[in-house]
Structure formats: C-alpha cells, structure tokens
C-alpha positions, -999 to 999 in steps of 0.1 A, spaced: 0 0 0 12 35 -7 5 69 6 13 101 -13 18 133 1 32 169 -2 66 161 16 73 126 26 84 105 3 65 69 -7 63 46 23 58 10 13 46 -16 40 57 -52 32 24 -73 47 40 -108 29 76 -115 45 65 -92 80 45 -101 107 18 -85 117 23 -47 138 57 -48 120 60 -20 93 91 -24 67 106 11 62 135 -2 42 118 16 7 114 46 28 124 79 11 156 100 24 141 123 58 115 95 65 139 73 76 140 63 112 108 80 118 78 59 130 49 53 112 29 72 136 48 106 135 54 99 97 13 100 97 8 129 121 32 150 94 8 134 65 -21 147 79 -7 185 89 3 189 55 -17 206 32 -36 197 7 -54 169 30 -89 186 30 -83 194 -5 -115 169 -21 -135 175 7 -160 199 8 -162 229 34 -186 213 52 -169 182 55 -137 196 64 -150 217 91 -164 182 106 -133 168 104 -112 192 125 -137 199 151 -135 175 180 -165 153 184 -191 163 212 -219 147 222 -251 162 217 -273 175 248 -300 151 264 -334 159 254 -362 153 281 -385 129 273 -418 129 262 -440 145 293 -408 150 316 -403 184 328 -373 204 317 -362 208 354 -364 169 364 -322 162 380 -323 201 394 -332 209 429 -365 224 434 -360 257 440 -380 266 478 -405 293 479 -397 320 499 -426 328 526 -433 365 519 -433 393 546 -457 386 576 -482 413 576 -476 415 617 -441 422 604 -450 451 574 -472 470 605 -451 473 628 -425 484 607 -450 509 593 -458 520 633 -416 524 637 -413 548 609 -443 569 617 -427 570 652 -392 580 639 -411 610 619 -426 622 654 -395 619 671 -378 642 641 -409 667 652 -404 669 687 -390 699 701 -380 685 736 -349 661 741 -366 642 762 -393 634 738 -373 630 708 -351 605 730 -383 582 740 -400 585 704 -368 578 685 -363 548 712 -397 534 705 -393 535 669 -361 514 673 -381 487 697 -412 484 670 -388 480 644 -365 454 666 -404 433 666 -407 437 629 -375 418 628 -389 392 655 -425 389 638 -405 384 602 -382 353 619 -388 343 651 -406 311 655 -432 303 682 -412 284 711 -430 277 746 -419 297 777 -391 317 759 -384 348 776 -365 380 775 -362 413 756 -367 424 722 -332 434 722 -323 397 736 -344 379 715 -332 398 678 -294 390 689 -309 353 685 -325 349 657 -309 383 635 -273 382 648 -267 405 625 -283 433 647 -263 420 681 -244 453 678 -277 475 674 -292 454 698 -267 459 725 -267 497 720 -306 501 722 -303 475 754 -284 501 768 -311 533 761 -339 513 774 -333 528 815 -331 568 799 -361 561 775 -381 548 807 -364 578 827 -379 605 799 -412 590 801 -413 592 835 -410 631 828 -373 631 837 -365 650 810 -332 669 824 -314 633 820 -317 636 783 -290 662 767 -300 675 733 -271 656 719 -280 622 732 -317 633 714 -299 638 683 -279 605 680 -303 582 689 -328 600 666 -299 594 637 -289 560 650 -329 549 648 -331 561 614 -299 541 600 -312 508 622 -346 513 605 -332 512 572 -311 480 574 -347 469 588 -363 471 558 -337 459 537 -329 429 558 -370 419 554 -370 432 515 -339 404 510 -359 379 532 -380 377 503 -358 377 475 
C-alpha cells in the first residue's frame, strides 16, 4: 500500500515477509527514515492539501473535536427533572409590614419633637417596633421563651447584636424620659439616637426586603 503526500516520500509496508504490527521502512524515502509510522502519519495529515476533495462542510467536521449532543427530556418530563426544586420564599408577615410601618411613623414624630426628652423616648420606641418587625419576620413560636426584644433579635438576626446591645443600653433613659425626667436627656444624646434609629430602621427594611428575594 502507498501513501502520497506533499513532503514525505513513498512509504511502502511489506504485509508478505512481515509479521503482523511490524511496518518495513527499508523503501522509505531520504528524511523519513527512522521516523515511526505514527509521526510519519501525524506530518501526512498536517500537510496541506489533505482537506483538498473534501467539501467545506466536510472539512470543518473533520477538524472539530467530536461532542456529544445534549439530552433531550422525554416525552412528558419536565425540563427541570435532576435540578433541585427551588424553595418558595414565605413573603413578609403582615404582623411584620405593621409594625415596621408603626416604627417609621414613630421616627417622623421623634424628628418633630422639640424636647430632648421626647425626641429621645420616640426615636427609642421606633427602634423597639422596628426590633419586633425583625422578630415577627423570623422568630418562630417556642413555649416559655423569655427575654427582651433586644435579647431575642441578637438570637435569631445576629446581624443586629451590635444594634441590639446599643438600644439594650437606652432602654433605662427612655423609661427615665417617660417618667418626665427629662433633664437626663442632653439634646445631643436626642440627636444620635434620633440618627442611630433612622440608620437601624433602614437596614430593617432591607434585611426583610432580602428575606423575600
């Protein structure tokens, strides 16, 4: 059998006097020499001129690596079947939505008060609805629990432990203000928990929007 190509010379295999797997390269031309038949047919088939008779088509075929096609579900088989179900999200307790609501419209009075004391005990309140929004959204029912808002929201939202900690700690001068000891509450202490209540009710809402999502 021979094989012509661009730049090696005729190769001749002698199938009578050779046994088999053996390849007789003693007709081989000058460069072939030496070479084995496999890298002698790896130059063959870089040369060019291969593709030559074949049509574009069938060329393009031939140098693109085989894949295998995708599955197609069956007849009556949902398109998802092998994925994990994705789980619906519950939406937003309405409990939840209120009281947020009540928190914001308590923030807005404490931005309208003209006494520190008031402003102090408002903004405070705000912060304690909104801390129940939070519990109402992910806290689920368990027999004889106890404790704070602020205790119970560094459970189940740790992400608020920080927040929590700091309005734990304005709970005794909220009470005092109510009481109508207002000279305990400095205009500045009105001011930042005012601001403070504001940011906390913000991350509120976003934390229940992304509940959702």
């Amino acid at each position: 059998m021979s094989v012509g190509t661009g730049s090696v010379s005729t190769m001749s295999v002698n199938t009578g006097s050779v046994g088999p797997g053996s390849v007789n390269t003693g007709s081989v031309g000058p460069g072939v020499l030496g070479v084995p038949v496999e890298a002698a047919a790896g130059r063959a088939e870089a040369a060019p001129g291969l593709f030559d008779r074949l049509t574009a088509g069938q060329a393009e075929r031939a140098r693109s690596p085989v894949t295998e096609p995708p599955r197609k579900a069956p007849a009556g088989e949902p398109s998802g079947v092998g994925r994990r179900a994705r789980r619906p999200v519950p939406p937003v307790p309405q409990a939840a939505r209120d009281l947020l609501a009540d928190a914001c419209r308590g923030l807005g009075r404490a931005i309208r008060a003209t006494d520190s004391a008031d402003r102090y005990a408002a903004a405070h309140l705000a912060a304690l609805r909104a801390a129940a929004a939070v519990l109402a959204a992910r806290a689920r029912p368990v027999r004889g629990r106890r404790g704070s808002a602020w205790e119970l929201i560094a459970k189940v939202a740790p992400e608020f432990s920080e927040w929590a900690v700091f309005f734990a700690a304005g709970s005794a001068k909220r009470q005092a203000a109510e009481a109508g000891l207002h000279r305990l509450v400095t205009a500045r202490e009105a001011d930042d928990m005012v601001r403070q209540v504001g940011a906390f009710l913000d991350l509120v809402e976003d934390t229940l929007a992304s509940d959702t999502s």
